[in-house]
C-alpha positions in Angstrom: 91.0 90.2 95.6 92.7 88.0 92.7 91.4 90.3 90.2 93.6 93.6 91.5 96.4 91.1 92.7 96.6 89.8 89.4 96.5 93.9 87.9 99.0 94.7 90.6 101.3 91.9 89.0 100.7 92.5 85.3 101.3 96.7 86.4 104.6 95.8 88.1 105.7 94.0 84.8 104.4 96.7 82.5 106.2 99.3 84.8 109.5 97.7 83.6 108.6 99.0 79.7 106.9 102.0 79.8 107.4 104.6 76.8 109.4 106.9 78.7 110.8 106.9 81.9 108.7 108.8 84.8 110.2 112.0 86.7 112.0 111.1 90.1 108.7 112.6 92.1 107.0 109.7 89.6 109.3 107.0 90.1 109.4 107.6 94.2 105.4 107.7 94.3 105.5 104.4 92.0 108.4 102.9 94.5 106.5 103.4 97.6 102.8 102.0 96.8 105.1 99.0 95.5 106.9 98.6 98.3 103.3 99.9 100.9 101.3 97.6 98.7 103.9 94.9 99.2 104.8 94.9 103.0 103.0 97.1 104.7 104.3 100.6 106.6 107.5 101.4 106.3 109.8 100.6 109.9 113.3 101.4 110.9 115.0 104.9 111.3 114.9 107.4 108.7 118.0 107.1 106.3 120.6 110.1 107.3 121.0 112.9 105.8 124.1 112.0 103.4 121.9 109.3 102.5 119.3 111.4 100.0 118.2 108.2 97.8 117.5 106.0 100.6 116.0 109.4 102.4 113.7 110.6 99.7 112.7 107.0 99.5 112.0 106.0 103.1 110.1 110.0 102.6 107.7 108.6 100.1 106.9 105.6 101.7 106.4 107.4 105.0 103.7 109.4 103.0 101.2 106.4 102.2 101.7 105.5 105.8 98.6 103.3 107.0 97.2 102.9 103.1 95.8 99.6 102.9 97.5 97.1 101.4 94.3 96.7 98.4 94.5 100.6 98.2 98.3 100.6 97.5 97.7 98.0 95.0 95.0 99.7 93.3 96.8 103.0 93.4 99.7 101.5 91.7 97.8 100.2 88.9 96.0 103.4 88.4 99.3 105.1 88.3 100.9 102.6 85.9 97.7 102.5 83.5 98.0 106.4 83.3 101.7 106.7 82.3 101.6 103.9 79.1 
């Protein structure tokens, strides 16, 4: 458990420098296994619909609804490791 927390940390850091910055579809899948891994399933009402940043996001962390806190961690530092 302090092994990936510690590989979650040291991904969230190396997300901040990567080569080239992801695609939006990249950066919203990266955004919600943070944010899944982080606090848990996303709550509260769906942004509206003149809202499209908050609404694609609150989308793609409505899509790793119920991941496990570890798996969301993990995930994220798969995803990271594959886009230096």
């Amino acid at each position: 458990m302090a092994n990936l927390k510690a590989a979650f940390e040291k991904a969230v850091a190396e997300s901040k420098s990567l080569p080239e910055k992801p695609d939006n579809m990249t950066l919203l899948k990266i955004y919600s296994l943070y944010k899944q891994a982080t606090e848990g399933d996303v709550e509260g009402k769906r942004p509206g619909f003149t809202d499209m940043v908050g609404r694609a996001k609150y989308d793609a962390w409505a899509a790793v609804k119920g991941k496990s806190n570890d798996e969301a961690m993990q995930d994220y530092v798969d995803l990271i490791e594959s886009l230096k």
